[in-house]
N, C-alpha and C positions, 0 to 999 in steps of 0.2 A: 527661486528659493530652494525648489530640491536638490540643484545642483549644486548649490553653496552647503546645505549640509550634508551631503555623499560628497563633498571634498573634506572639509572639517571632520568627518566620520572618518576619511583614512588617513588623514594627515594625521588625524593626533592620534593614533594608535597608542597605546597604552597610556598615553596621556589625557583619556576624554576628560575627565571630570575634574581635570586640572590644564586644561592646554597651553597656558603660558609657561605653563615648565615643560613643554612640549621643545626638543632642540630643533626640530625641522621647524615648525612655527618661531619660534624664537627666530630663527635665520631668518625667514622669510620675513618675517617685521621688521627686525636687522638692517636686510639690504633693500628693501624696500625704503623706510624712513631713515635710516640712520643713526645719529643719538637719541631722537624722541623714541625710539623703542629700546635703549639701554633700560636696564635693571626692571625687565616685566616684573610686575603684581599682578594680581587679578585686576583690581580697579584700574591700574594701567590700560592691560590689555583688550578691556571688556570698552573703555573707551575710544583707547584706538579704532576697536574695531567698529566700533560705532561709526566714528568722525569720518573712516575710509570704506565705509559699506559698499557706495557706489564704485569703487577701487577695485573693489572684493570681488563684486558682484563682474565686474567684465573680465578682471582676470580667468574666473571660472567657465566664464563662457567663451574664452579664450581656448582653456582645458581641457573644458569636451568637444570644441571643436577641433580641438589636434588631435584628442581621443577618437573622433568619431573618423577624423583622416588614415590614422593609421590603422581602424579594423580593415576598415576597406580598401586598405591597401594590400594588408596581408590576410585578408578573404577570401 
């Protein structure tokens, strides 16, 4: 759970308190679903994110495992 929102915390950069007008989010729902995330709302996006949590949730830990590869790489 904390890694899902310390990604959400930097993805949506100027965008928290609206993230579906977020353009990197946007994309990321984009090329992820394809027309099911054409023309986000909030209630769009809020359900998406719902529907695809477990989606969500492995991407990020996806994330920081490639985060955690490259400290220790250049360590």
């Amino acid at each position: 759970m904390f890694k899902t929102l310390s990604y959400y915390w930097n993805a949506a950069r100027g965008y928290r308190l609206k993230p579906w007008k977020s353009p990197y989010l946007r994309w990321r729902f984009e090329t992820f679903l394809g027309k099911e995330a054409a023309n986000l709302t909030a209630r769009k996006f809020l359900q998406l994110a719902w529907k695809y949590r477990d989606h969500m949730e492995r991407f990020v830990d996806w994330a920081a495992e490639r985060r955690r590869f490259q400290h220790r790489r250049h360590a």
